[in-house]
N, C-alpha and C positions, 0 to 999 in steps of 0.2 A: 331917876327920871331927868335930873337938873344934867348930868353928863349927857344924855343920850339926846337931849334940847341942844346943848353947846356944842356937839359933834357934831348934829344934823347942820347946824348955823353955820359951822363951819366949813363942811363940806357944799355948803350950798353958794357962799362963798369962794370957794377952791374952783368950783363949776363955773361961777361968774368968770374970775380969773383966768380961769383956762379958755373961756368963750372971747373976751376980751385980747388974751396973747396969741393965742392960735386957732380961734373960728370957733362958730357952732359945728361945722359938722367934724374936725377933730378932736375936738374937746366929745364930743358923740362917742368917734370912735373910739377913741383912749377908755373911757369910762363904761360905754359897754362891754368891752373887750377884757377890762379888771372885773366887773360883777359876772359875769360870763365865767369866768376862771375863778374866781372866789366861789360861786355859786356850786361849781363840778367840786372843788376840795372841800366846802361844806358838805355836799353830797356824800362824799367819801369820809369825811365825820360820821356822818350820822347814820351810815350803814357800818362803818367798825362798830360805832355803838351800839348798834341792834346785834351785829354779832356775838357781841361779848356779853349782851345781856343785860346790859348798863339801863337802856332804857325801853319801856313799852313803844314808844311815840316816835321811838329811832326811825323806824321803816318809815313810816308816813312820814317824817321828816328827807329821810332819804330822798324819796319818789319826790318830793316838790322841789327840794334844791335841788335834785339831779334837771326835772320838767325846766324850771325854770334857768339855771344855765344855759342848758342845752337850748330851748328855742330863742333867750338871749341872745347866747352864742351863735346862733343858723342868723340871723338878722343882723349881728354883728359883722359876722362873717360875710353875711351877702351886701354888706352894705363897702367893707374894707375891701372886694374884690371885685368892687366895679358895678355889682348887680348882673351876675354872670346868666347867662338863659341855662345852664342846668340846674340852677337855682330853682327857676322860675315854675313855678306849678310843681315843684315836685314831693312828690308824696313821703318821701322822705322826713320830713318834719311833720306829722302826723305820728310818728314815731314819739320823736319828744315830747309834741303836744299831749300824747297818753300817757306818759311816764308824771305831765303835769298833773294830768286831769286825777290820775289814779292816786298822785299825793294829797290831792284836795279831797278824794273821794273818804281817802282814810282820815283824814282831819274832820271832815262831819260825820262822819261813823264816831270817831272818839269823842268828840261834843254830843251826841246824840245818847250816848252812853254816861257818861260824864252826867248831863243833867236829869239822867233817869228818864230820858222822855219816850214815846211809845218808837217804834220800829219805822212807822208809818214815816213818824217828821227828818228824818235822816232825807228824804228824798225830796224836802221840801227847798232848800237854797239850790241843791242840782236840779230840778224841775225848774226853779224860779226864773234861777242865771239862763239854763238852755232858751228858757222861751223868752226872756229878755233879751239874748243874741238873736236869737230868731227874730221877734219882731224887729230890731234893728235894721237887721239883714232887709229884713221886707220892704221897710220905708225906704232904703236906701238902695239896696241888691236892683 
């Protein structure tokens, strides 16, 4: 825990630094553009691992740091290219967004199993979070 403290400190320091030498928005883009690309070769970890049978939690790990690169990456992406209009609305990132949502879907199926709890509560954080976006949306939309 005291490494993953001093890492975090430090990186958040590195961020300072790079906002400081070269702006907020390349200091942005540099750094989404490294989690973006760590996130796709983490992905591809954690699907060797399920292939090989290493681990049960492989897949679900898979599906979220693949989700998570990947829509990283579309925003990284649209933001390094100007914010192009074929960017813009396109349904194309709904793609990734599922690859996210289906990571997180297997992560509370394996908690919900994990704590022996009944069938029902698995649907209780995706119910939760949906209608928490929702209202969101409402107030704001």
């Amino acid at each position: 825990m005291k490494r993953a403290i001093v890492l975090f400190a430090g990186l958040v320091l590195v961020f300072e630094l790079g906002v400081h030498l070269l702006g907020y928005a390349s200091t942005y883009k540099v750094g989404y553009g490294a989690i973006s690309i760590m996130g796709v070769v983490i992905a591809l970890t954690f699907l060797w691992l399920w292939w090989v049978r290493a681990t049960p939690l492989a897949l679900g790990m898979a599906f979220s740091w693949a989700g998570a690169g990947s829509v990283m990456g579309w925003w990284w992406s649209f933001n390094v290219l100007g914010r192009p209009e074929v960017m813009h609305d396109n349904k194309a990132l709904f793609v990734f967004l599922s690859l996210y949502i289906v990571g997180a879907l297997m992560h509370f199926r394996v908690i919900q199993q994990a704590l022996s709890l009944p069938r029902e509560v698995f649907w209780l954080p995706v119910g939760g979070a949906t209608l928490i976006s929702l209202m969101v949306w409402g107030w704001t939309g």
